[in-house]
N, C-alpha and C positions, 0 to 999 in steps of 0.2 A: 475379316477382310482387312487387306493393309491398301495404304495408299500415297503414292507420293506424288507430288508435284513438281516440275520444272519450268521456270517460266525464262523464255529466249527471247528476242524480240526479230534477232535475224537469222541464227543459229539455228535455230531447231524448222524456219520456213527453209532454208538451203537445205538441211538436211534430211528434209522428208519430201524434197520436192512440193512443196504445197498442191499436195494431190488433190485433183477433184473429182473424187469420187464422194463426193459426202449425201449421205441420203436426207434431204430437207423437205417436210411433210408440214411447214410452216407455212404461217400464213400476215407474220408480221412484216416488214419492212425490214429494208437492209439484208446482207449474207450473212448468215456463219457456217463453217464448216466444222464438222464434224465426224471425225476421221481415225482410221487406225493405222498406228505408226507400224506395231506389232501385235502380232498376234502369237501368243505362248501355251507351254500347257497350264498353267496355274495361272498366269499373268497376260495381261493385254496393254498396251502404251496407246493411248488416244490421244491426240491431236486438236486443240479448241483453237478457231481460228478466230477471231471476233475482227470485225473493222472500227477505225479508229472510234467513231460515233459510238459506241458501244463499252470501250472498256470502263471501267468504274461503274458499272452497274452491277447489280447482283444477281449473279449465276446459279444457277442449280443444277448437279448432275446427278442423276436417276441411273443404277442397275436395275432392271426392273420394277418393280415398285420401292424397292429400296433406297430412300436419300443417302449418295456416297459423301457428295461436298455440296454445301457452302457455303459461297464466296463472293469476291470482287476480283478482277484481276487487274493488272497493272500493264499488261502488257499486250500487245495484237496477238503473238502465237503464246501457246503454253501446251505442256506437255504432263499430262497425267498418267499416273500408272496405277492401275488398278491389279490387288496381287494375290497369291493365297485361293484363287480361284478352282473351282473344278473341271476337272480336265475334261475332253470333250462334250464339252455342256454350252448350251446359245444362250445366250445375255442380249438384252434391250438394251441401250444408252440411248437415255434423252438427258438432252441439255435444253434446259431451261430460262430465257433470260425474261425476270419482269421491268417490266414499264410504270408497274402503277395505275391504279384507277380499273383495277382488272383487264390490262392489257398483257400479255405474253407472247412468244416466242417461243416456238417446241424444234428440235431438230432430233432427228434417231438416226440411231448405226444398230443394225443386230451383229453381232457377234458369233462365233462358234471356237472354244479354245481347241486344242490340238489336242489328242489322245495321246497316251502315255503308250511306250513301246513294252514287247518281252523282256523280264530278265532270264526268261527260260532259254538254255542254252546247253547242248552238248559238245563236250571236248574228248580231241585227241589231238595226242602229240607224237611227232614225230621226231628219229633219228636222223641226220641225211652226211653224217660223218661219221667214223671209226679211228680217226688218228689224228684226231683234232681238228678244232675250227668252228669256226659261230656265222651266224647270218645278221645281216646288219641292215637289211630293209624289203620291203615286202611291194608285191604291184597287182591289184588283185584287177583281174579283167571280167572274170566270171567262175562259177560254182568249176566249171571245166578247166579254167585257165588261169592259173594262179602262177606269179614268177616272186624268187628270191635269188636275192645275189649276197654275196659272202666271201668264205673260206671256208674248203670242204678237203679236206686230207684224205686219201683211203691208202687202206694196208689191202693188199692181197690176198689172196687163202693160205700163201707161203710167208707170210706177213712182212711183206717189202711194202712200203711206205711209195708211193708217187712221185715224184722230186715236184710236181707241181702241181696245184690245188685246180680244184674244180672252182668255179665263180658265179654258176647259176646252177639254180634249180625249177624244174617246172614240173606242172602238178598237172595232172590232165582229169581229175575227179576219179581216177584208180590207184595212181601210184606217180613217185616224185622221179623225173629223169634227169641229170646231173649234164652241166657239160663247161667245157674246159672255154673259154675265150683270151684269145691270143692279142696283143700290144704290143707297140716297142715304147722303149725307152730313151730317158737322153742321150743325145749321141748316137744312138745306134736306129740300123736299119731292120735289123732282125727285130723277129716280136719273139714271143712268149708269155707262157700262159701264169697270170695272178690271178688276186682276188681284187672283188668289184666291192664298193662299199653302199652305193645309192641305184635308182632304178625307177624309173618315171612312166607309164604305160600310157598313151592314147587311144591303143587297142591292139592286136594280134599282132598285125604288122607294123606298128610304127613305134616302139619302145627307147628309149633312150637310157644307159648305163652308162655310170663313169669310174674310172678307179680313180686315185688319189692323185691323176693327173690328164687320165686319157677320157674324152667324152666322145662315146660310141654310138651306133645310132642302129637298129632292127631293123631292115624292111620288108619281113616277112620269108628272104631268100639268105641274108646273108649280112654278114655286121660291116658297119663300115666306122672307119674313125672322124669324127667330125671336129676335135679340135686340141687343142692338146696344150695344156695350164702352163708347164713347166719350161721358162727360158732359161736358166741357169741353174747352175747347183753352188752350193748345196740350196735345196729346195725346202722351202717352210710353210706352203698355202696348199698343202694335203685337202682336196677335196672328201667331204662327207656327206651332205646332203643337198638334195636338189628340187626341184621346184619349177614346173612350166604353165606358161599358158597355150601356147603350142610351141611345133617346131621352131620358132621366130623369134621364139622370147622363151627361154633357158636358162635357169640361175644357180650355179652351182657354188656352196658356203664350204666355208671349211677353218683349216686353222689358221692362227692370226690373225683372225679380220677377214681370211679372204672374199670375194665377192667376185666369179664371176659369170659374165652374160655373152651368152652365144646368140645369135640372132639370125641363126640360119648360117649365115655363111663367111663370119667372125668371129672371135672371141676379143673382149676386153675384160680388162681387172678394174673393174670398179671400186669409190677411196670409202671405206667402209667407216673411217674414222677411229678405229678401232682397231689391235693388238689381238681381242680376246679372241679364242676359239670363238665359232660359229654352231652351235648344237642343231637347229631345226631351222629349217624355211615353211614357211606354210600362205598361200594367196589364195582368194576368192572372190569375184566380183557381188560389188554392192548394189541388189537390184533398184537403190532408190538412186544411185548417180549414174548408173553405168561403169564404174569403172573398177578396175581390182586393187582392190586392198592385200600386199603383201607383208608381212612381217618376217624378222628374224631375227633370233636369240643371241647374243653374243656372253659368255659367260668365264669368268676369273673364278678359279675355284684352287688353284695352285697355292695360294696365299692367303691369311687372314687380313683385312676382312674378305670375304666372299663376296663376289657382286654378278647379278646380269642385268642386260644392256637390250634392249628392247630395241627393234632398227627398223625403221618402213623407210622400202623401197617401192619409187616411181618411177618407170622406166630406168635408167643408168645414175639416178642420184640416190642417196644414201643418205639420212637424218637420224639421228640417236635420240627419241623420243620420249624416254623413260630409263633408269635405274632403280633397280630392287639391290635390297641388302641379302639376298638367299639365292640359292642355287635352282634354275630353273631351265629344265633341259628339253621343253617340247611347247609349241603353240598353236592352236587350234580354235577357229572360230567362224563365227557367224557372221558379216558384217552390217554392222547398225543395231545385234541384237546381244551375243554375248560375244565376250573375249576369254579362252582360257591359257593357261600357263601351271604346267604341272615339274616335279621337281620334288623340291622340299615342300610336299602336300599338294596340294590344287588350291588355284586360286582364279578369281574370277571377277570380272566386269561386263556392264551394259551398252558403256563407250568409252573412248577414250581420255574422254572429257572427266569422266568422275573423279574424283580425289582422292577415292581409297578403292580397294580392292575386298570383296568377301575372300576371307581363309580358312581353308578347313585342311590344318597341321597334318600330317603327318602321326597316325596314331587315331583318329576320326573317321576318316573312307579308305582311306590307305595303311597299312602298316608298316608298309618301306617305302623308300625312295620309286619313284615313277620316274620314267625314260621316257615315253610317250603316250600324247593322246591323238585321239582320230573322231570323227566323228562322221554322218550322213546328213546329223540335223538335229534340231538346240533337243529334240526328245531322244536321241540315240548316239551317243557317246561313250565309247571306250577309252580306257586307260592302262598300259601296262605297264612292268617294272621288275624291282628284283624278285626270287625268288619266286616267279613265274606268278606273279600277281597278277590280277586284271580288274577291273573294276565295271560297273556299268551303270551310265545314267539317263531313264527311261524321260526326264522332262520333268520330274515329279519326287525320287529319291534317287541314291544309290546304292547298287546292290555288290558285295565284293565277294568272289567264286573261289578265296583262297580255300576253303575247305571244301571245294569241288574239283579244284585241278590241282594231283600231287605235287603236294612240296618238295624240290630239286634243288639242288645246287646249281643256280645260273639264273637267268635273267631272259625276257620274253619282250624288253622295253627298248631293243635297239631299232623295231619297227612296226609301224600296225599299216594294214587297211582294208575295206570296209565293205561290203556288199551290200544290198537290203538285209538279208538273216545271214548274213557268216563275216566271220569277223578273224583275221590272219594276223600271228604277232611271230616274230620271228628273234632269234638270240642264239644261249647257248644253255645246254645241262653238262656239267662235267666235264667241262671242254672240248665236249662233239656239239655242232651244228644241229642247232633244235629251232623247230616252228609247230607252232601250236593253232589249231582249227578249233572254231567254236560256230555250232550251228545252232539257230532257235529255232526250238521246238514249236511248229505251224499246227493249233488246233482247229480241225476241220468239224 
């Protein structure tokens, strides 16, 4: 078993809310609490609160019968991680504080860590173009309803080529139906039909797609345009990907820095601080503040050195939080629990706070380069990239399905997302529009 300690004195009480829920079966004077920050599959983060009367005594912490630590602490909160554990399995913690003269203090938390998911998983891949084109993000709503938006060319049976791409695809659990979505452009009143690059679902009828300039909006009857990026030309803030918490709050990233927030019924261009492309947006509220944690990648990869630019966004402000020296093109997390960032390998943190990062290069879980990750939860995580790689991680390893899903010329890392057992990544093989389905085998 491994074990770490962290000791905050006001950090780590703000950051877990000093919850009270702590189960105290004592019978000495004074509180402590005794708490779980997190709970993992392998690992648990526990919470010692002691009051001040108490600290510089000496502690004792119990997994069962097992002495983990001790100690004295220094400090009112401290934060322990206990690690290496077995996955769906109950643990006892008592913490122990003596007095002397056989006086003691007992406080317990039971435990139960979290199970490890399937890497059982069947694929297939689909075609959804004949004369070129790739798919560039995915909106999974259910096993029935699946949407992708892109660029889809089709040749005819007389083999005449479309003069205009299809820009969605929908999936109805039989077979994928294609359709064309119409915009105008600068200056003009007429629309016509491109391709879409991002795709945001809330459900059947509320979806939101943008192309590299037009944010458009589903409402179960018919598309409407909600906002439109582009004030002059020539135009340089090509929208790519996007990111909501509802209707209300809309954030669509793109090139040079761009940054912008629809709010229902405006758009602004938020100062990202930033030049670089934007590769991923990704948010999720943090059940110990209430509030969402979003990040976004900003990434220079045009010129030696190579750098990305780490960005959280709060409402309409922008802060540049971090620099990495490697290229890292997707982010994906937990909030309060892990942070990922895949690219040049995967890499991974517990908070923001820490000062290094685990890596595991490139050549380790992955063989190529990674375009993105997705996940439902710190035990079920997806990764995909070139040459239709995928990877998957259950809480506990990783499992990598290259020599399950045929090797192709193309790439399945322009988008993922996620069901409980099906998992959608979408790209291209050979320059036709490819999306790849992956279902876990359910043993009954």
């Amino acid at each position: 078993m491994k074990l770490l300690i962290l000791g905050f004195v006001f950090i780590i009480c703000s950051y877990f809310g000093c919850r009270e829920n702590a189960i105290d079966t004592g019978t000495g004077t004074g509180i402590e609490f005794l708490t779980a920050g997190d709970v993992g599959v392998t690992d648990v983060w526990l919470k010692i609160t002691l009051p001040y009367s108490r600290i510089h005594q000496p502690i004792t912490l119990k997994r069962d019968t097992t002495t983990i630590l001790n100690t004295t602490f220094t400090t009112i909160d401290t934060l322990v991680a206990d690690e290496q554990l077995l996955p769906h399995h109950t643990y006892t913690y008592t913490l122990i504080q003596n007095f002397g003269k056989g006086m003691k203090h007992e406080t317990h938390l039971t435990l139960t860590t979290m199970d490890t998911t399937s890497h059982n998983f069947t694929w297939q891949t689909y075609i959804l173009s004949n004369a070129g084109g790739d798919i560039s993000d995915i909106a999974y709503i259910s096993d029935t309803n699946i949407w992708a938006v892109g660029e889809m060319y089709i040749r005819d049976s007389l083999g005449i080529i479309e003069d205009q791409p299809y820009a969605i695809a929908r999936w109805d659990g039989l077979k994928w139906t294609r359709q064309k979505i119409f915009y105008h452009d600068y200056g003009t009143i007429q629309t016509h039909a491109d391709r879409l690059y991002c795709i945001y679902a809330f459900g059947s009828n509320d979806i939101y797609v943008c192309s590299g300039a037009n944010l458009l909006h589903w409402d179960g009857t018919r598309w409407r345009e909600k906002a439109f990026f582009m004030t002059d030309i020539p135009f340089n803030g090509q929208v790519s990907k996007m990111w909501a918490i509802d209707g209300q709050h809309i954030y669509c990233v793109g090139r040079n820095g761009a940054i912008y927030f629809y709010n229902g019924t405006r758009w602004e261009k938020l100062n990202s601080g930033t030049t670089y492309d934007i590769e991923d947006i990704y948010g999720s509220k943090n059940p110990m503040t209430g509030e969402f944690e979003i990040y976004a990648l900003a990434v220079q990869d045009s010129y030696l050195p190579v750098q990305t630019q780490i960005l959280k966004i709060k409402g309409t402000s922008v802060l540049k939080i971090s620099e990495l020296p490697n290229v890292y093109l997707s982010i994906w997390f937990v909030p309060g629990k892990k942070y990922y960032l895949v690219g040049d390998g995967i890499i991974w943190k517990y908070s923001w706070s820490d000062t290094s990062w685990y890596h595991k290069p490139i050549g380790t879980i992955t063989r190529y380069g990674t375009g993105c990750i997705r996940g439902t939860g710190v035990n079920d995580i997806f990764t995909a990239g070139s040459y239709f790689e995928v990877t998957h991680y259950n809480g506990r390893d990783w499992y990598n399905y290259k020599d399950e899903i045929p090797s192709s010329y193309g790439t399945v890392g322009a988008g993922i997302d996620m069901g409980k057992n099906t998992i959608v990544a979408g790209g291209y093989i050979d320059q036709e529009a490819a999306i790849l389905i992956g279902k876990r085998i359910i043993f009954r």
